[in-house]
Backbone as a chain_set.jsonl record, in Angstrom:
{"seq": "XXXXXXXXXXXXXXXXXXXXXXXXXXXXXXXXXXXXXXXXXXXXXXXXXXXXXXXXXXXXXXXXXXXXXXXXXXXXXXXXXXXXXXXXXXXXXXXXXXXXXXXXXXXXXXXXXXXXXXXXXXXXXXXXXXXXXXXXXXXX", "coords": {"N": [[0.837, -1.18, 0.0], [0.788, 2.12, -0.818], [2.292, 4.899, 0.618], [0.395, 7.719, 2.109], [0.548, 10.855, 0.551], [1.975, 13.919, 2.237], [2.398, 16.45, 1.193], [2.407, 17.891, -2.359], [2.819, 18.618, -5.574], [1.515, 20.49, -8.496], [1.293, 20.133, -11.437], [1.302, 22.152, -14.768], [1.769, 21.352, -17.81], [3.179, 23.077, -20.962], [4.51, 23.039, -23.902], [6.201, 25.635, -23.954], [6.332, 26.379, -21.751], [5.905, 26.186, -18.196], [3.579, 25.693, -15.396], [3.85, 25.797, -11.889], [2.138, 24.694, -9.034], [1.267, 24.235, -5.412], [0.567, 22.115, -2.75], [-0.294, 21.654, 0.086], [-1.542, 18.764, 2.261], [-2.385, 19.305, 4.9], [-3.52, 21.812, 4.459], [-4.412, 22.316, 2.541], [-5.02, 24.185, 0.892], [-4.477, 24.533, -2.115], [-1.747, 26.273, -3.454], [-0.564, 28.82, -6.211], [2.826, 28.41, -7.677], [5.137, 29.292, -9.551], [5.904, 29.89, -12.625], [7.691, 27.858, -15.005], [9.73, 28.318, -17.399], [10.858, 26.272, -20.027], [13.83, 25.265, -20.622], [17.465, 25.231, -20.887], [18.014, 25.284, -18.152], [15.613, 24.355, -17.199], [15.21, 21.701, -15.601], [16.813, 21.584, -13.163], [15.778, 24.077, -12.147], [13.113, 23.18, -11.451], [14.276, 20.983, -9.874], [15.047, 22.616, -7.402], [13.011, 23.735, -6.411], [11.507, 21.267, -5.803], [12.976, 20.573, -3.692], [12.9, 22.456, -2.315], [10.399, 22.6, -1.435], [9.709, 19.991, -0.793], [7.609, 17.659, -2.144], [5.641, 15.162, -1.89], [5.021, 13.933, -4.066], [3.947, 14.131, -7.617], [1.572, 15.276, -9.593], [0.687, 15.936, -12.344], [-0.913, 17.781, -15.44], [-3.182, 16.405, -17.578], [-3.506, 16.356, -20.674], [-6.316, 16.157, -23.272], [-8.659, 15.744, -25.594], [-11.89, 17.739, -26.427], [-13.434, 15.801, -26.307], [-12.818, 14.152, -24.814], [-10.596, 12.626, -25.653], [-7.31, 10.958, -26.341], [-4.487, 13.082, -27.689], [-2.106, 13.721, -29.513], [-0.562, 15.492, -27.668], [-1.097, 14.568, -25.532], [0.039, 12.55, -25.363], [2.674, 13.519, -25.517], [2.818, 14.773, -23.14], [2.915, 12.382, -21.118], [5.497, 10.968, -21.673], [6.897, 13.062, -21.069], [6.114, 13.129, -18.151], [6.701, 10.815, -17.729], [9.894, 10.974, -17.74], [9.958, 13.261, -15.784], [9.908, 11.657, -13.217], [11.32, 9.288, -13.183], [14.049, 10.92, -13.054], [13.819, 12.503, -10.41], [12.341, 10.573, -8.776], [10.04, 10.361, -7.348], [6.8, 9.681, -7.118], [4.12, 10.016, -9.893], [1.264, 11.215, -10.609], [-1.842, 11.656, -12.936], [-4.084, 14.264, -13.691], [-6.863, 14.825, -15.162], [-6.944, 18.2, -17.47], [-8.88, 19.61, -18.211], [-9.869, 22.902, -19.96], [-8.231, 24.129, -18.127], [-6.574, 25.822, -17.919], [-8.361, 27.968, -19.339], [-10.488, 28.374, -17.512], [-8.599, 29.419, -15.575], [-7.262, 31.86, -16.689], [-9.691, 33.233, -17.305], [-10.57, 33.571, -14.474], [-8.285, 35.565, -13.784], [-8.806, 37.714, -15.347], [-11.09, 38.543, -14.315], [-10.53, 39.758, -12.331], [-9.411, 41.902, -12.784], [-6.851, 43.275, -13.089], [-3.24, 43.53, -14.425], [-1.927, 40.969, -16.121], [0.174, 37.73, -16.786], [1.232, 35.475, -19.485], [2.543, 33.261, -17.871], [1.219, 33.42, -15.599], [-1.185, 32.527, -16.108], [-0.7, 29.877, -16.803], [0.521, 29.195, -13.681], [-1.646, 28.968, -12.55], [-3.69, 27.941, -13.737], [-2.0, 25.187, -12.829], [-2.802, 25.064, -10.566], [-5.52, 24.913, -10.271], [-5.334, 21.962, -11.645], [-4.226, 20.723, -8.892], [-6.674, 21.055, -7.479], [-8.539, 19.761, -8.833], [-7.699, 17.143, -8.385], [-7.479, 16.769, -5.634], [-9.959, 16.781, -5.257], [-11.26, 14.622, -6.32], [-9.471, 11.853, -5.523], [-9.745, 9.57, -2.945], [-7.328, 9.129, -2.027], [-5.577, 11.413, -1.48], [-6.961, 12.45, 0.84]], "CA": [[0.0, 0.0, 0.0], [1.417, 3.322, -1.128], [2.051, 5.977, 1.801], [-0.285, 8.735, 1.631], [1.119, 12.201, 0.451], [1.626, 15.107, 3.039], [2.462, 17.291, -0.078], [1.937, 17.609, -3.706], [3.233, 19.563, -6.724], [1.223, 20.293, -9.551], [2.141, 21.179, -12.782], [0.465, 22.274, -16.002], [2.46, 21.043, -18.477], [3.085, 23.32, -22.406], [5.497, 23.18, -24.634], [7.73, 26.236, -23.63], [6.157, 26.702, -20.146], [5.209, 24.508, -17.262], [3.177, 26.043, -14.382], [3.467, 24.985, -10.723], [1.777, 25.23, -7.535], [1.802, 23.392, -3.995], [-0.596, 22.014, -1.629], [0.194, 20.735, 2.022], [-2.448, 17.91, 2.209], [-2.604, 19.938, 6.149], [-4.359, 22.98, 4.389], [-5.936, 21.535, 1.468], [-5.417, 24.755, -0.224], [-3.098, 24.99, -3.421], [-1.405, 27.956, -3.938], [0.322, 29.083, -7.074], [4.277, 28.9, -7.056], [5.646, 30.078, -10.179], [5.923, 28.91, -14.281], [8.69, 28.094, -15.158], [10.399, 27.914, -18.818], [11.184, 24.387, -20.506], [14.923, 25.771, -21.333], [18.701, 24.075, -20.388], [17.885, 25.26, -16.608], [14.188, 23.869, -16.429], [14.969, 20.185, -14.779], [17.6, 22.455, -12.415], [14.938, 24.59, -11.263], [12.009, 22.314, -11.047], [14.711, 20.43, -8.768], [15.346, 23.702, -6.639], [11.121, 23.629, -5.984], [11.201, 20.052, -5.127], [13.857, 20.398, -2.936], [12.263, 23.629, -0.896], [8.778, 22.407, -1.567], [9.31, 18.121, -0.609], [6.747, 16.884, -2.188], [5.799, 13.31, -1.909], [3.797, 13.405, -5.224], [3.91, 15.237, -8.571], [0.166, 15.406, -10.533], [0.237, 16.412, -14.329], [-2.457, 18.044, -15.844], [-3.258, 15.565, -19.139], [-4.552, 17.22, -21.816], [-6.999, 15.344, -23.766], [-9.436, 17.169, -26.817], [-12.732, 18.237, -25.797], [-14.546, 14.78, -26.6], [-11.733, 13.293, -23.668], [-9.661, 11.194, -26.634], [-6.138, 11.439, -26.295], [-3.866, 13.499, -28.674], [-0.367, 14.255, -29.581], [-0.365, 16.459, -26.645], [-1.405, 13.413, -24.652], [1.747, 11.271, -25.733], [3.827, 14.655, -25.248], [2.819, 15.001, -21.729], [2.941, 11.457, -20.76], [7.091, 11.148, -22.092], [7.788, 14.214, -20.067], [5.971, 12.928, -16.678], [7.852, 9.619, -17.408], [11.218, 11.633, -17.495], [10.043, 13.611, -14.038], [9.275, 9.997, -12.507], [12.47, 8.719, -13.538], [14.529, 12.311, -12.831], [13.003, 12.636, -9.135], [12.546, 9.067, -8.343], [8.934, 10.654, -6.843], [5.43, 9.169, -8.49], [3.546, 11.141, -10.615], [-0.478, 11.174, -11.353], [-2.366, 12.269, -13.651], [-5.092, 14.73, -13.592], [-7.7, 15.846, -15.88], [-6.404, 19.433, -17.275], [-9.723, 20.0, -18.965], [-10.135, 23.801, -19.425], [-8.002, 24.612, -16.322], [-6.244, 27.403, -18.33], [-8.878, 29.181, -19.861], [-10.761, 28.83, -16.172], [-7.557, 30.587, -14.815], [-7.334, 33.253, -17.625], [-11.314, 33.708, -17.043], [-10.206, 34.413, -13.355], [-7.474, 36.387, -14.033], [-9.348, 38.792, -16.321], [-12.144, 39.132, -14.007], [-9.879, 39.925, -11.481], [-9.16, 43.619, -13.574], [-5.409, 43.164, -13.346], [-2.572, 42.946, -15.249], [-1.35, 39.516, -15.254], [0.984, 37.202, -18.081], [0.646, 34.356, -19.804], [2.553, 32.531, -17.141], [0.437, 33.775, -14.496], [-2.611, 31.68, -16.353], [-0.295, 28.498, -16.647], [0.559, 28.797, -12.685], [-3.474, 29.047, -11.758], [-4.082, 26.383, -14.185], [-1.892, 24.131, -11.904], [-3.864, 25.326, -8.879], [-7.182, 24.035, -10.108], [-5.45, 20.805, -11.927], [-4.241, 20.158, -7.918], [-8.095, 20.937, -6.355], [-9.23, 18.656, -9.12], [-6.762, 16.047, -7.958], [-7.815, 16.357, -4.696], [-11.615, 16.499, -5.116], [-11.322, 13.474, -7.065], [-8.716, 11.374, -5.148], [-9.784, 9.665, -1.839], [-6.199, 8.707, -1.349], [-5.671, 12.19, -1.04], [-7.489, 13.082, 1.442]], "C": [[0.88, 1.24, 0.0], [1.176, 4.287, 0.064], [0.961, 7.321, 1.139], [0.067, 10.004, 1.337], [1.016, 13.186, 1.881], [1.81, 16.25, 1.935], [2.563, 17.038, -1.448], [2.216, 18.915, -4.559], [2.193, 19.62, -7.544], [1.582, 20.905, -10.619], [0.785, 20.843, -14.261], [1.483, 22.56, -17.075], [2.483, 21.516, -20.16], [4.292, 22.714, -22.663], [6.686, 24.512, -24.464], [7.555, 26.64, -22.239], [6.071, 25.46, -19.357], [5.014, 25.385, -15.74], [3.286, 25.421, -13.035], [2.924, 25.56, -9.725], [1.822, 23.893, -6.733], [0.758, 23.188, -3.524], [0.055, 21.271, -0.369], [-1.474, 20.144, 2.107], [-2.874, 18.447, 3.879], [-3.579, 20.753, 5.582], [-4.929, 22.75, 3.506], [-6.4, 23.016, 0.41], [-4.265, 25.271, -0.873], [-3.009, 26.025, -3.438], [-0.243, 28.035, -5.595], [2.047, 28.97, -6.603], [5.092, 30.018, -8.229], [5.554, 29.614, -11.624], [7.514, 29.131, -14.732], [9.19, 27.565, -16.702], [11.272, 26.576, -18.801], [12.535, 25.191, -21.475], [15.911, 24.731, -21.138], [18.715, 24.456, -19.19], [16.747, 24.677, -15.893], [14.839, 22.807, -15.175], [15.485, 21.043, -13.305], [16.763, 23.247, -11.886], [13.847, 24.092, -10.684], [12.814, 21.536, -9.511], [14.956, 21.383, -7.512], [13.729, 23.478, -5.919], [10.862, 22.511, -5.349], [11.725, 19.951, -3.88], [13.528, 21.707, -1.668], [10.753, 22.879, -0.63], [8.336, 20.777, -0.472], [7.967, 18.054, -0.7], [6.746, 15.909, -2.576], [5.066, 12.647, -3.603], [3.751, 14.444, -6.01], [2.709, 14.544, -9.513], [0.152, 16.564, -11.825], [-0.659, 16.647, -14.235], [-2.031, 17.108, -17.381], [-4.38, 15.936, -19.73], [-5.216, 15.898, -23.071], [-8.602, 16.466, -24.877], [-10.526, 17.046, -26.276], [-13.726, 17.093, -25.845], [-13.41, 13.811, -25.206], [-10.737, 12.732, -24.432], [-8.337, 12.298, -26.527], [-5.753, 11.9, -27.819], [-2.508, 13.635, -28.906], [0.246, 14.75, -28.594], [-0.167, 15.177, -25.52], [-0.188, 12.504, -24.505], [2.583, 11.794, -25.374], [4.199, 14.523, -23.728], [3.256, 13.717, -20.915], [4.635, 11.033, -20.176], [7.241, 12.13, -21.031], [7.0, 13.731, -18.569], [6.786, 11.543, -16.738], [9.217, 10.047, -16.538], [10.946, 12.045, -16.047], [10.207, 12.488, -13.088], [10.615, 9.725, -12.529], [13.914, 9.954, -12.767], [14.651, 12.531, -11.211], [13.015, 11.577, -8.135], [10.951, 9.671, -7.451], [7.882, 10.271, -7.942], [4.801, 10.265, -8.978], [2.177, 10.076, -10.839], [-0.883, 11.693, -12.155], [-3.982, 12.553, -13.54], [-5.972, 15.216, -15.244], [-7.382, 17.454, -16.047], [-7.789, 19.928, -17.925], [-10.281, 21.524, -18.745], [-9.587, 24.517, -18.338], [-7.683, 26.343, -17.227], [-7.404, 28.279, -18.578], [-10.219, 29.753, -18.421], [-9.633, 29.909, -15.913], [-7.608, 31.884, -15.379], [-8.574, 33.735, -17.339], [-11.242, 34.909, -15.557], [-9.344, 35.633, -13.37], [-8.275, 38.036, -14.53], [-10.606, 38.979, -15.209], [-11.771, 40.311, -12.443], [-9.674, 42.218, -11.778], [-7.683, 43.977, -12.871], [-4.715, 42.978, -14.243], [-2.17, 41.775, -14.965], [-0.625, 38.593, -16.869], [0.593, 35.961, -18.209], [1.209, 32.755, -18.734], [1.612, 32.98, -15.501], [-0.623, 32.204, -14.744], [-2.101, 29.915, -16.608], [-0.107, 27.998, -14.744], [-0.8, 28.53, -11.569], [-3.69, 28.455, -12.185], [-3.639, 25.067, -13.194], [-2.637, 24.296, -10.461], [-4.638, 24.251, -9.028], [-6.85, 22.433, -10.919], [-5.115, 19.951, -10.364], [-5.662, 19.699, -7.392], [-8.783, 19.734, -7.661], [-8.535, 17.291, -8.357], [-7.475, 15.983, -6.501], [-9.317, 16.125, -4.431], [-11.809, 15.005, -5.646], [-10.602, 12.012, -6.313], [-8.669, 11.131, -3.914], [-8.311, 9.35, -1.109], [-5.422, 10.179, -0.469], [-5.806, 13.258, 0.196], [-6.879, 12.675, 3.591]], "O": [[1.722, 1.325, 0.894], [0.035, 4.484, 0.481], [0.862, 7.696, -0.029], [-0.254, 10.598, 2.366], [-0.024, 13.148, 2.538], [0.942, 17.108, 2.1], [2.826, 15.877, -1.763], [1.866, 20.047, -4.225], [1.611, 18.54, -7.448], [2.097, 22.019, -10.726], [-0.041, 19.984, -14.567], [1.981, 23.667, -17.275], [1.961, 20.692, -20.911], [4.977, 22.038, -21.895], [7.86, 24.369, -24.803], [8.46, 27.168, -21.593], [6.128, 24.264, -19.64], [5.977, 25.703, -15.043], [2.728, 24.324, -13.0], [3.104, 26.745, -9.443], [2.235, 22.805, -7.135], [-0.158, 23.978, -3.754], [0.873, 20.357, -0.271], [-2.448, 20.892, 2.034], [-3.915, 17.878, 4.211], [-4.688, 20.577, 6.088], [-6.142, 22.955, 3.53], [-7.343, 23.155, -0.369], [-3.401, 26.063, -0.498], [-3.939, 26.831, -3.443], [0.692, 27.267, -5.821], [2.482, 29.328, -5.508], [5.517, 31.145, -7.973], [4.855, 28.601, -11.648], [8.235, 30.127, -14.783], [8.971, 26.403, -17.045], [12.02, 26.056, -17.974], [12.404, 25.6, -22.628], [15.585, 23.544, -21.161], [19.708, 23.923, -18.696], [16.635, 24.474, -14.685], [14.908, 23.155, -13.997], [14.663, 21.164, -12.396], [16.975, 23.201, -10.674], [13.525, 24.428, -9.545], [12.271, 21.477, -8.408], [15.074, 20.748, -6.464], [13.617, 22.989, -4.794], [10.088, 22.528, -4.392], [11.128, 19.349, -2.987], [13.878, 21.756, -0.489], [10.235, 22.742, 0.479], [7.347, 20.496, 0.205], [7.184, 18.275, 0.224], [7.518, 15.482, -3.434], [4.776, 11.534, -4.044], [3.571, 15.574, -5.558], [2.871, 13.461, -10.075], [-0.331, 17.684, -11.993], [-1.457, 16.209, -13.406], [-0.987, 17.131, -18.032], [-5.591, 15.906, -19.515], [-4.565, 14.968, -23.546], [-9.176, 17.537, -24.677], [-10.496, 16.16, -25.422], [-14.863, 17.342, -25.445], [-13.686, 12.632, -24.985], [-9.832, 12.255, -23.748], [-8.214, 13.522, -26.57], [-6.278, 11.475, -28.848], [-1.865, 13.602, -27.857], [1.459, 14.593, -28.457], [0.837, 14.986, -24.833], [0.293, 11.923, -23.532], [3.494, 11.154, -24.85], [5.284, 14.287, -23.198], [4.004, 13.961, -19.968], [5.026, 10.849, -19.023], [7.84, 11.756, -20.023], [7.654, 14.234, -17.656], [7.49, 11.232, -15.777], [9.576, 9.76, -15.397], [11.492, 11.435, -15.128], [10.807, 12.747, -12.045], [11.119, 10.108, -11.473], [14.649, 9.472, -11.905], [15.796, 12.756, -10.82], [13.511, 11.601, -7.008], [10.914, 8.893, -6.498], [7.957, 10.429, -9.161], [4.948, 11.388, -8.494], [2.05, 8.877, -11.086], [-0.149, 12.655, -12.384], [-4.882, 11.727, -13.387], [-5.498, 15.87, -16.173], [-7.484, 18.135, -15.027], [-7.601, 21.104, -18.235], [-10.981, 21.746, -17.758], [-10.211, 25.351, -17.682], [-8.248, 27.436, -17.186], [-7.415, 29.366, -18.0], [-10.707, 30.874, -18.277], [-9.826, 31.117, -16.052], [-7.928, 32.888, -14.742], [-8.536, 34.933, -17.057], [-11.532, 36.096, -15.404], [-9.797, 36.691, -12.932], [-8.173, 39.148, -14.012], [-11.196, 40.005, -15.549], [-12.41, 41.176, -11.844], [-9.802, 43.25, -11.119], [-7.552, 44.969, -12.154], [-5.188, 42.278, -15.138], [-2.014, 41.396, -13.804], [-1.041, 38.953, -17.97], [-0.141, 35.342, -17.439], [0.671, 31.648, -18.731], [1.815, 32.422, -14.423], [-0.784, 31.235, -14.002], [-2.871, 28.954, -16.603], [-0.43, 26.873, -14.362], [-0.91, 28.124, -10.413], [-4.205, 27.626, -11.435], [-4.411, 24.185, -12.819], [-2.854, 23.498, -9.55], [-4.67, 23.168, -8.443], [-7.789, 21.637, -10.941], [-5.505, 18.786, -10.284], [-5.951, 18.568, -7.001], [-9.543, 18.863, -7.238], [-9.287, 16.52, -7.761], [-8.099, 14.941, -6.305], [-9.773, 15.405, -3.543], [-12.716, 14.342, -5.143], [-11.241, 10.988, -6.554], [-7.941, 11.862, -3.242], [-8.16, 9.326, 0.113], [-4.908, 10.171, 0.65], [-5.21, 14.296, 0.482], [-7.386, 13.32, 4.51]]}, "num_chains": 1, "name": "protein.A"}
């Protein structure tokens, strides 16, 4: 039987970004951390986050087209949570990303702030965590 998380990363996984935020399974409420660019320092900083952050558990958002069927994106994301898995030596889940961004951007904008396009990748991982945890009695 797998130990139960006290913390949890999530990430919302593009192609030149990758959003994260945190949850302490104590407070049960994710907070944004930062987005960070898929460059030759990503793995190096993601490890800097893990390493302040310890979390027992990293949750992908998996993108899937609006009927649920996997896509290119789907295969993309998969390969790169392998690599974290492997990288980390910490498990990885996968969440439903359905919509998180353009939720976040929705928020964002209603908000009547300025705010960037990594802003709306690091609020995307917010709500791919609270799905994770609404969903996930292991979680809890």
């Amino acid at each position: 039987m797998a130990a139960i998380p006290s913390s949890i990363l999530g990430l919302d996984v593009g192609d030149r970004r990758v959003g994260v935020a945190a949850v302490s399974l104590a407070s049960r409420l994710p907070r944004p951390l930062t987005t960070l660019v898929r460059d030759d320092t990503f793995f190096d900083t993601l490890q800097a986050l893990i390493t302040s952050e310890e979390p027992d558990l990293l949750v992908v958002g998996l993108p899937r087209n609006l009927s649920g069927e996997r896509t290119a994106q789907t295969q993309t994301t998969e390969a790169f949570a392998a690599e974290l898995a492997q990288r980390y030596g910490l498990p990885v889940k996968f969440q439903d990303e359905a919509v998180t961004s353009k939720q976040a951007e929705a928020e964002l904008k209603a908000r009547g702030k300025d705010y960037r396009r990594g802003d709306i990748d690091a609020l995307a991982a917010v709500y791919i965590l609270e799905d994770y945890l609404a969903n996930n009695q292991e979680a809890s």
